[in-house]
Every structure is written in structure tokens, then in C-alpha cells.
Backbone atoms as SQL, in Angstrom:
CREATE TABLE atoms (id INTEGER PRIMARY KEY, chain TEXT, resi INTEGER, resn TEXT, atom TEXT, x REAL, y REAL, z REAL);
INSERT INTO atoms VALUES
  (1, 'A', 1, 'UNK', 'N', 0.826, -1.167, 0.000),
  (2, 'A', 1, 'UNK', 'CA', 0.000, 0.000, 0.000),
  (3, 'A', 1, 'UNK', 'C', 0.881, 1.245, 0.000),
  (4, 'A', 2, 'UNK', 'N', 0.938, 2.021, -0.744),
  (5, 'A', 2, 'UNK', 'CA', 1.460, 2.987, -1.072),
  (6, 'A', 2, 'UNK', 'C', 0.642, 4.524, -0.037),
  (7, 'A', 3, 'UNK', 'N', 1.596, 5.381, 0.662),
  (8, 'A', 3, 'UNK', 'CA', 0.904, 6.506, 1.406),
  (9, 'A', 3, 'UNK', 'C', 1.554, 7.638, 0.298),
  (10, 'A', 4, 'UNK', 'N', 0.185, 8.400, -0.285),
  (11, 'A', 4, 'UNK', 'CA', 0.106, 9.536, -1.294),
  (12, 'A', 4, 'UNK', 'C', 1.018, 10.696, -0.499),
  (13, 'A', 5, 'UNK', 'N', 1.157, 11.814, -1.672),
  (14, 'A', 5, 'UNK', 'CA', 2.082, 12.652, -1.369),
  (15, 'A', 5, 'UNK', 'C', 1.188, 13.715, -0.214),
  (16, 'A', 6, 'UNK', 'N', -0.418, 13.766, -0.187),
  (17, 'A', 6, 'UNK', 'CA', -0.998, 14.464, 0.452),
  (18, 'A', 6, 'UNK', 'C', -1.129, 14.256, 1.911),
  (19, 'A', 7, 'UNK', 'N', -1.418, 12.295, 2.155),
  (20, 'A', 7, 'UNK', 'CA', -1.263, 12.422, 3.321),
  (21, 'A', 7, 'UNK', 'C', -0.066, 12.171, 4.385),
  (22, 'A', 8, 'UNK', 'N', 1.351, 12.147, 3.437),
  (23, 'A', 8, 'UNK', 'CA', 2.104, 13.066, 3.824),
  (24, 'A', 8, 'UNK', 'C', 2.400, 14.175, 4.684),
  (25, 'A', 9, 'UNK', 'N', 1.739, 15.216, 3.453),
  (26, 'A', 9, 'UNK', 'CA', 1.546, 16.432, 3.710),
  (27, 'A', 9, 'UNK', 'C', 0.722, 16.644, 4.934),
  (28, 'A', 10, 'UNK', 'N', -0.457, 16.042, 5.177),
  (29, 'A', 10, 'UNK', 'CA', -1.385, 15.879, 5.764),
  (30, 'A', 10, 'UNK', 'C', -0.740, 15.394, 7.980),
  (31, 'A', 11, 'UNK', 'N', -0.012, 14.782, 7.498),
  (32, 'A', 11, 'UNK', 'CA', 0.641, 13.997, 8.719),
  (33, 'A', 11, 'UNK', 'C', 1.832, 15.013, 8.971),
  (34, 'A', 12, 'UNK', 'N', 2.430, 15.517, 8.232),
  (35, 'A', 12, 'UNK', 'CA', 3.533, 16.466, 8.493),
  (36, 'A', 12, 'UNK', 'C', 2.839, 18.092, 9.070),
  (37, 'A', 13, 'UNK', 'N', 1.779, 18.513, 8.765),
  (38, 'A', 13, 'UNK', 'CA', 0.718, 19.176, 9.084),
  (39, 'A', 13, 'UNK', 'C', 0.290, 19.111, 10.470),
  (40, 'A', 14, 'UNK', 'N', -0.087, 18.173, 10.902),
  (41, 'A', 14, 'UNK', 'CA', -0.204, 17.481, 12.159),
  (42, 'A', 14, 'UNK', 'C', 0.909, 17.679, 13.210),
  (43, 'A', 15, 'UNK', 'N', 1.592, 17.419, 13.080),
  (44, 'A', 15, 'UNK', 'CA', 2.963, 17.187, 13.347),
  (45, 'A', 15, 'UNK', 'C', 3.062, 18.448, 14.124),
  (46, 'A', 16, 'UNK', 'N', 3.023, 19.533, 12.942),
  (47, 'A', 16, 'UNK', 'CA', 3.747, 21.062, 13.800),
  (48, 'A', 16, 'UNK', 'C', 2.124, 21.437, 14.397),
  (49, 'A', 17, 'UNK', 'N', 1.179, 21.389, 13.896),
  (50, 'A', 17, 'UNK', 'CA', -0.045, 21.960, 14.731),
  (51, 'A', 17, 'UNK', 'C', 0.372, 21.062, 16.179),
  (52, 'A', 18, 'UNK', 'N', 0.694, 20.155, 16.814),
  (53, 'A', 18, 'UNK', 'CA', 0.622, 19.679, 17.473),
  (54, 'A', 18, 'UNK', 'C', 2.067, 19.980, 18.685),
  (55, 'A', 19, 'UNK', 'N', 3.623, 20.154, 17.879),
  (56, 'A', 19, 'UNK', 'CA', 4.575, 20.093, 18.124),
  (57, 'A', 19, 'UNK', 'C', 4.527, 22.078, 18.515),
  (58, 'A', 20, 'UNK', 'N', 4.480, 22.693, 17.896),
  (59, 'A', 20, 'UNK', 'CA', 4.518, 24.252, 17.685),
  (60, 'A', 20, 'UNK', 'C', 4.218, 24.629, 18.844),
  (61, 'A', 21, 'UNK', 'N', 2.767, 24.403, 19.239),
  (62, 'A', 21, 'UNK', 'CA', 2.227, 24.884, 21.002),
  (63, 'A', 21, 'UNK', 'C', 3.086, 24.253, 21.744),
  (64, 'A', 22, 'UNK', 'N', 3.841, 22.980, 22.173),
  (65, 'A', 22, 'UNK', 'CA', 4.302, 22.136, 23.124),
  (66, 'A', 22, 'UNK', 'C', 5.597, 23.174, 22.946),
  (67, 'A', 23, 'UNK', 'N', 6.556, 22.787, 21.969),
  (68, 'A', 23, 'UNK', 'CA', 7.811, 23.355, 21.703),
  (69, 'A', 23, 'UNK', 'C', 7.595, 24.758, 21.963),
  (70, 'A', 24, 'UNK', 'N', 6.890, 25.855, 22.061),
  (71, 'A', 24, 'UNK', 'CA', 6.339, 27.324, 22.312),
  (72, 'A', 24, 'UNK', 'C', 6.312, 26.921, 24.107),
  (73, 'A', 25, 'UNK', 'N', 5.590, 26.514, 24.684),
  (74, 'A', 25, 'UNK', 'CA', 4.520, 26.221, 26.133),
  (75, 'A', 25, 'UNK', 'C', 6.433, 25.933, 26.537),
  (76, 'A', 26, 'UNK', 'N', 6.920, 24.972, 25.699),
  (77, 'A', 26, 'UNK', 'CA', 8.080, 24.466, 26.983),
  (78, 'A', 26, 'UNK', 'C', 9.345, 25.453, 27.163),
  (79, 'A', 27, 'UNK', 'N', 9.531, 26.476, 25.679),
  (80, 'A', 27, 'UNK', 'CA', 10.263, 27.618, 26.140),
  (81, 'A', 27, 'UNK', 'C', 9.432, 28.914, 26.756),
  (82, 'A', 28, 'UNK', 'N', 8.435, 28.696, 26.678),
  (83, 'A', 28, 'UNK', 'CA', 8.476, 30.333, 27.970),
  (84, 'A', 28, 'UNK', 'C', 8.027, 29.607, 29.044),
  (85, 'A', 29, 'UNK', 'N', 8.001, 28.443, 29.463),
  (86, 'A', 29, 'UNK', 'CA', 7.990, 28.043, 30.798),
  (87, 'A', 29, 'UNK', 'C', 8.978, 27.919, 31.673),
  (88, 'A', 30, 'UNK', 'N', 10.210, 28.130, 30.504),
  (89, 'A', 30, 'UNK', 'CA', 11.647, 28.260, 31.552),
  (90, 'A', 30, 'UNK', 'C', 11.674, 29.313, 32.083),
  (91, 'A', 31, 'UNK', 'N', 12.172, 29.291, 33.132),
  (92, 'A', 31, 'UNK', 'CA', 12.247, 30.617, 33.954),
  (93, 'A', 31, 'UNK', 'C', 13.018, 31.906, 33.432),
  (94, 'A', 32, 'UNK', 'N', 14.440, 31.193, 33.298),
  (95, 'A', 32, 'UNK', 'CA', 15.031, 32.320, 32.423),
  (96, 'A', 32, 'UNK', 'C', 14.444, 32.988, 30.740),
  (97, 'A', 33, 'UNK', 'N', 13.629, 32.041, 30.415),
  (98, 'A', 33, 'UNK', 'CA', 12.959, 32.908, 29.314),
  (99, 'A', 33, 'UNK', 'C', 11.689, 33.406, 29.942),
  (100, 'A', 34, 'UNK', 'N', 11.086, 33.027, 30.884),
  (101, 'A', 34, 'UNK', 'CA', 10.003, 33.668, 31.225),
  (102, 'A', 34, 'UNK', 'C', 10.513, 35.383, 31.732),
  (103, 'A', 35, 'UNK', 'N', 11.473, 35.293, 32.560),
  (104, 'A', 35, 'UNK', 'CA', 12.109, 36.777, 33.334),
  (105, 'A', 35, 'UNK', 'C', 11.689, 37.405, 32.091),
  (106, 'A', 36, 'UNK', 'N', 12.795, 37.346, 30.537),
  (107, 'A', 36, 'UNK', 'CA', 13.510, 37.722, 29.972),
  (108, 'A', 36, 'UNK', 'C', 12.189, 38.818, 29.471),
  (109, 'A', 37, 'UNK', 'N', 10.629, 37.580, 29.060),
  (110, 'A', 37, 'UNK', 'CA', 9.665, 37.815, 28.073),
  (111, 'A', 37, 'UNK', 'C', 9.199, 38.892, 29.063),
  (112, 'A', 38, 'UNK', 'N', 9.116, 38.533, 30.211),
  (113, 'A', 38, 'UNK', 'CA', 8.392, 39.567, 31.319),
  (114, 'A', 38, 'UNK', 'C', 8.664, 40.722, 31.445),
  (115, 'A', 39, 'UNK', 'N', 10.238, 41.230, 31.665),
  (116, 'A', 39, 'UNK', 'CA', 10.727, 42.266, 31.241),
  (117, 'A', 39, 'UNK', 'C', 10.514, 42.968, 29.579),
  (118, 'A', 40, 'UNK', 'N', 10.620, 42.041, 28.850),
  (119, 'A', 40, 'UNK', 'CA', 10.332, 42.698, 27.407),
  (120, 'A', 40, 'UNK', 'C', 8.873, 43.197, 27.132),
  (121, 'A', 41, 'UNK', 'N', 8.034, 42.761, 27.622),
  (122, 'A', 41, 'UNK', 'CA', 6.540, 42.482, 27.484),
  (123, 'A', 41, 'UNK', 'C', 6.137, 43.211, 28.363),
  (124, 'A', 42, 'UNK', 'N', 6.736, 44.382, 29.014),
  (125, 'A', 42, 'UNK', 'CA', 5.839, 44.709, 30.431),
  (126, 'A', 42, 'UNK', 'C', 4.673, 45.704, 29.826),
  (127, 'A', 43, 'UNK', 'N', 3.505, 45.415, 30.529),
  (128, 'A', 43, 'UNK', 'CA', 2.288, 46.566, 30.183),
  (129, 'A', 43, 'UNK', 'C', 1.838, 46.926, 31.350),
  (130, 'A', 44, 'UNK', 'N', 2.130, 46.743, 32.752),
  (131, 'A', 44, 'UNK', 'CA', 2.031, 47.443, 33.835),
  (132, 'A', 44, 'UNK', 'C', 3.043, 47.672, 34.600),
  (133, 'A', 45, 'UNK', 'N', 2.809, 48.764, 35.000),
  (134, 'A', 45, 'UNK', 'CA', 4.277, 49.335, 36.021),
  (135, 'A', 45, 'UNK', 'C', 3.887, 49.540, 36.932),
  (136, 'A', 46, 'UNK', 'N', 3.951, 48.939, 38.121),
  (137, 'A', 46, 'UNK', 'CA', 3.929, 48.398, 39.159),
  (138, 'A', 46, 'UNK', 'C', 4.275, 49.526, 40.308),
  (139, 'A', 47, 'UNK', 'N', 3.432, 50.556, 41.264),
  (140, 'A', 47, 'UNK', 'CA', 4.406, 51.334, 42.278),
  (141, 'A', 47, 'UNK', 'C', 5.488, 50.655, 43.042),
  (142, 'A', 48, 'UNK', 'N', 6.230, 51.715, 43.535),
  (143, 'A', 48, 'UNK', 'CA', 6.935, 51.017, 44.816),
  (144, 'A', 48, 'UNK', 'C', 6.348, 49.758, 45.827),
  (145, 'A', 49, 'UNK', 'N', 7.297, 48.707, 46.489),
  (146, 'A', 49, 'UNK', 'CA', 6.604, 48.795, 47.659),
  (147, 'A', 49, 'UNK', 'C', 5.946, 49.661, 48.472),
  (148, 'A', 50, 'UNK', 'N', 4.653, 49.309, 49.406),
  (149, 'A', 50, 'UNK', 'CA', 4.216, 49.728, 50.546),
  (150, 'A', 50, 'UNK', 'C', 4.968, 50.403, 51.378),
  (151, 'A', 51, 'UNK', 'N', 4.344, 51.419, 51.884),
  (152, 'A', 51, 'UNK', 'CA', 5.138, 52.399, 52.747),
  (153, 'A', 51, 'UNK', 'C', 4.974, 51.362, 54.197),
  (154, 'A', 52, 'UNK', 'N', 5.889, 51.627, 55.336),
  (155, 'A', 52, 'UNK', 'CA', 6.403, 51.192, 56.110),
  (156, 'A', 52, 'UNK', 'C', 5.213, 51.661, 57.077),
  (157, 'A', 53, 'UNK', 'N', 5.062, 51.419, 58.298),
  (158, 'A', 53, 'UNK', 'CA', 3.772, 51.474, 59.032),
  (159, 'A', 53, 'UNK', 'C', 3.879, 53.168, 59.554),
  (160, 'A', 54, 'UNK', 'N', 5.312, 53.272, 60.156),
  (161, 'A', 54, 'UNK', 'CA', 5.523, 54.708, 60.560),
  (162, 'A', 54, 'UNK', 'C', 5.503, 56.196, 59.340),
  (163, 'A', 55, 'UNK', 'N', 5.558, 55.173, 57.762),
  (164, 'A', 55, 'UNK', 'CA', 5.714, 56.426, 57.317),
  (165, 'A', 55, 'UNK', 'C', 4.335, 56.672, 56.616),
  (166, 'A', 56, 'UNK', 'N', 3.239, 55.413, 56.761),
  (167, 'A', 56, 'UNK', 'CA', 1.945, 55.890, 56.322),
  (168, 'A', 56, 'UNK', 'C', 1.261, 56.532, 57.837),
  (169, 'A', 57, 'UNK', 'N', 1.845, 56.275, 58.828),
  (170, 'A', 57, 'UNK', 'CA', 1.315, 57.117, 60.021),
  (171, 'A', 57, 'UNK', 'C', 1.532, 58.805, 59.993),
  (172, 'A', 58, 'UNK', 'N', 2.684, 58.599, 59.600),
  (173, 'A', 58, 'UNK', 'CA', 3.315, 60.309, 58.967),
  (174, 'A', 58, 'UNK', 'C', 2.489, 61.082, 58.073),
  (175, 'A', 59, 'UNK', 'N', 2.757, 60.070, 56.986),
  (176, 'A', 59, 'UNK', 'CA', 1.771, 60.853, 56.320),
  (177, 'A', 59, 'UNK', 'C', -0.080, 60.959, 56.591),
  (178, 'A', 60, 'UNK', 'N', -0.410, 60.360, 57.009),
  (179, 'A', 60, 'UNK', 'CA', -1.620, 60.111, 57.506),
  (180, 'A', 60, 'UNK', 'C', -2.348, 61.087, 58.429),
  (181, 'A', 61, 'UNK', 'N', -0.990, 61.870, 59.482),
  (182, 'A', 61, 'UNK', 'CA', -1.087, 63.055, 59.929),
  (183, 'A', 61, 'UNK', 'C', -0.441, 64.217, 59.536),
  (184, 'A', 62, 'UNK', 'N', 0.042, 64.714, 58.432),
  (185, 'A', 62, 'UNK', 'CA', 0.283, 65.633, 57.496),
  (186, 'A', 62, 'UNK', 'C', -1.209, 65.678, 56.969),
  (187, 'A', 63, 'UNK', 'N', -1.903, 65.094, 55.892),
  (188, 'A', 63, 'UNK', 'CA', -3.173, 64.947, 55.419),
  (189, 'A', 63, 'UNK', 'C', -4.423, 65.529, 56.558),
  (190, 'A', 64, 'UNK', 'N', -3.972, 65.143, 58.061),
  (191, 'A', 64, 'UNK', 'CA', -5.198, 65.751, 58.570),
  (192, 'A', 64, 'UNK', 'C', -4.869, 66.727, 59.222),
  (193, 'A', 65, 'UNK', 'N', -3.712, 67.363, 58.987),
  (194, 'A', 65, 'UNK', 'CA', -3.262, 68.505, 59.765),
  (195, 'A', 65, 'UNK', 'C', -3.427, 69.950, 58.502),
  (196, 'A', 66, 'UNK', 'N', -3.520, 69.314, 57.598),
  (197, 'A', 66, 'UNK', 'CA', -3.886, 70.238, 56.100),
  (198, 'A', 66, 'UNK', 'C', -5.149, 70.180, 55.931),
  (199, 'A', 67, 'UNK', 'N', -5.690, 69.321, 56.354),
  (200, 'A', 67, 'UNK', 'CA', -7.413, 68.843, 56.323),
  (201, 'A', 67, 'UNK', 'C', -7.754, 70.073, 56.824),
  (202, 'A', 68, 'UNK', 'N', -7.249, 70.056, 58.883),
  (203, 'A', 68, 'UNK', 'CA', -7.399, 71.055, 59.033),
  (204, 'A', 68, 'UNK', 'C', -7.483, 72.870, 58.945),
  (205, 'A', 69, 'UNK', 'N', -6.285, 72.836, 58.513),
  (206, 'A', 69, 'UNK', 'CA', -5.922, 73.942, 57.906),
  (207, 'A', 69, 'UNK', 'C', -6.990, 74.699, 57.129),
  (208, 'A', 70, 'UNK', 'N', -6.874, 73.519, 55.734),
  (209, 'A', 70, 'UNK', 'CA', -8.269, 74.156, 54.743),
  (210, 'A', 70, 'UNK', 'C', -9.783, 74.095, 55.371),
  (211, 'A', 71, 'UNK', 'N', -9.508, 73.344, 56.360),
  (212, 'A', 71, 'UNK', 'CA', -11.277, 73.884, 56.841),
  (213, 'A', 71, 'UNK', 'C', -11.211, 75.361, 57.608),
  (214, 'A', 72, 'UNK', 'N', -10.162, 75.595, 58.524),
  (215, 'A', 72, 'UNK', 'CA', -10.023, 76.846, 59.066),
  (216, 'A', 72, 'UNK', 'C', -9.910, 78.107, 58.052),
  (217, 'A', 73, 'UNK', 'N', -9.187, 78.000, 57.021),
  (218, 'A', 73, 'UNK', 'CA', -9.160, 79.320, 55.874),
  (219, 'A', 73, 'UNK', 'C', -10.862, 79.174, 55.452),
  (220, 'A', 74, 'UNK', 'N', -10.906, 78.064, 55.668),
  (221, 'A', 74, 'UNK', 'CA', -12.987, 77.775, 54.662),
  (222, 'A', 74, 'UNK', 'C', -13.614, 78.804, 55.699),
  (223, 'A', 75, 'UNK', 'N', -13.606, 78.198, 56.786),
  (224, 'A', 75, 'UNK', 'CA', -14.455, 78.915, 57.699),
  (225, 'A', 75, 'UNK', 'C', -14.078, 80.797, 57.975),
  (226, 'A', 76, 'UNK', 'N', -12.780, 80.770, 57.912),
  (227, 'A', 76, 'UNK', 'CA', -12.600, 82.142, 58.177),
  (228, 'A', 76, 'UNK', 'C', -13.040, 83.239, 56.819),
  (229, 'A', 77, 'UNK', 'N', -12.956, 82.389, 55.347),
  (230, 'A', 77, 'UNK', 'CA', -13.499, 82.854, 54.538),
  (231, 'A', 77, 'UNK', 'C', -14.923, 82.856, 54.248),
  (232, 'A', 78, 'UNK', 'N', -15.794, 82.139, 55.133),
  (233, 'A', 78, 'UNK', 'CA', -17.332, 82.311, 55.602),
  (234, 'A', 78, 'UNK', 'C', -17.653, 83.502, 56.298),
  (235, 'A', 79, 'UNK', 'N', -16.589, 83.703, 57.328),
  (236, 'A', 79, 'UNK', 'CA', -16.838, 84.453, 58.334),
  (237, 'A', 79, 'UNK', 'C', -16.764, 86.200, 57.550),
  (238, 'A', 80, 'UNK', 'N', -15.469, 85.918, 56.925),
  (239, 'A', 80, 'UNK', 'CA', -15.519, 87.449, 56.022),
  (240, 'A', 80, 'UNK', 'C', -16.689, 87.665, 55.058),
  (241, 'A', 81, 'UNK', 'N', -17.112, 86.892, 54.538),
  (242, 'A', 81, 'UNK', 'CA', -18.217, 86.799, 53.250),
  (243, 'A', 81, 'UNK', 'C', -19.094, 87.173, 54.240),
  (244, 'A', 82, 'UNK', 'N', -19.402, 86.481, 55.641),
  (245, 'A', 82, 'UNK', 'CA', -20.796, 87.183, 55.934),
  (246, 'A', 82, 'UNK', 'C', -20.772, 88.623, 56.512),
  (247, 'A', 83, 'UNK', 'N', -19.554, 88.720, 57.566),
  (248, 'A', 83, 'UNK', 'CA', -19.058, 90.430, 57.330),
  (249, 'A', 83, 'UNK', 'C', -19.994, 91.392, 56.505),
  (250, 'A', 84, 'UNK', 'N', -19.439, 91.026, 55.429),
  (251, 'A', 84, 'UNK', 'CA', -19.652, 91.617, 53.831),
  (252, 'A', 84, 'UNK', 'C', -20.966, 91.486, 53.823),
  (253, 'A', 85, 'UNK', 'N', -21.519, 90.819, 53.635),
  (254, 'A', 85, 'UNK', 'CA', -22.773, 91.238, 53.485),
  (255, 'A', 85, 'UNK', 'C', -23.375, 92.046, 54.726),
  (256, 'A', 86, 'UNK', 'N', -23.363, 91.501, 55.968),
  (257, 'A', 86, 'UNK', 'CA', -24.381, 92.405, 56.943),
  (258, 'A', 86, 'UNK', 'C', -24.013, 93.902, 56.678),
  (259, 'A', 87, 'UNK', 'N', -22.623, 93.920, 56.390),
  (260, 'A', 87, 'UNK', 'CA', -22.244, 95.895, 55.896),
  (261, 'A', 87, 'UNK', 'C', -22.738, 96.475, 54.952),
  (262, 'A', 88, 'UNK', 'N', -23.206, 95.691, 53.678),
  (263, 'A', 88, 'UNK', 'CA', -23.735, 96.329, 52.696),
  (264, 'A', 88, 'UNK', 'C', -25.277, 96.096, 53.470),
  (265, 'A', 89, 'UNK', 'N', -25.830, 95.468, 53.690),
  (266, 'A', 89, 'UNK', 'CA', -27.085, 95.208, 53.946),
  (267, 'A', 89, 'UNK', 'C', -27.584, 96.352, 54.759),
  (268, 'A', 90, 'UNK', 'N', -26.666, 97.005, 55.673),
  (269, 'A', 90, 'UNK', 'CA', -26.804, 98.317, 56.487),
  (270, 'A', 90, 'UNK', 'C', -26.449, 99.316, 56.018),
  (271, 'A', 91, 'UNK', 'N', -26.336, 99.703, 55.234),
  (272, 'A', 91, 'UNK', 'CA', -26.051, 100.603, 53.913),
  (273, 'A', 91, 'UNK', 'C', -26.968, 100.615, 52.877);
């Protein structure tokens, strides 16, 4: 029995559909090509580590010490606005 030139072709076809993913899957599963692709491939950039417990405490009271601040200019700029009006209003 003679095998034609197609299914050949046909079986050699096979072959890489089958071989291509495995031979692909088993080099970027190495580590050193995985780093390599990871670095080449990056689409997120990642912040720093986490701030340390004392320096999100730091900052944590900077934020409410400015909190404060801008509510005190808010309020003192209430206080002038209404000024302003009761003077014209008596006029």
C-alpha cells in the first residue's frame, strides 16, 4: 500500500499543529525565558513597595493637619463673606 504525497503532507501538518504549542509552552515556561519575556513584554508598572507602618502614620497626619488647615481658611473665609454682606445690607 502505497501513502500519497498528500497524506504526507497531511501527517507532516499534524505534526507542527501539534509540536509548535508544546515546543512554544516548553520555552516560555523556563524561567530564564520567562524573566527575559516579562521584562520585554511589560504593560504594567507596578508602584513602589508599601510604605512602612511609621511612614503611612506620617503621612496620615500631614493629610489631617492640612485637612485642618483648609477647613479653618474655609471657615474664616465664611466668616468674612458674611461680614460683607451684613455691611452692605446696612447701607
Amino acid at each position: 500500500m502505497r501513502i500519497g504525497i498528500g497524506s504526507k503532507m497531511e501527517a507532516f501538518r499534524w505534526g507542527v499543529y501539534l509540536l509548535a504549542p508544546v515546543a512554544i509552552s516548553l520555552y516560555i515556561m523556563n524561567p530564564d525565558n520567562m524573566d527575559i519575556f516579562i521584562q520585554k513584554h511589560r504593560f504594567i508598572v507596578y508602584p513602589p513597595e508599601a510604605q512602612t507602618p511609621e511612614e503611612f502614620e506620617r503621612l496620615e497626619s500631614e493629610f489631617i493637619e492640612k485637612r485642618e488647615q483648609r477647613l479653618q481658611l474655609q471657615q474664616i473665609q465664611q466668616r468674612k463673606e458674611q461680614k460683607q454682606q451684613q455691611q452692605q445690607q446696612k447701607q
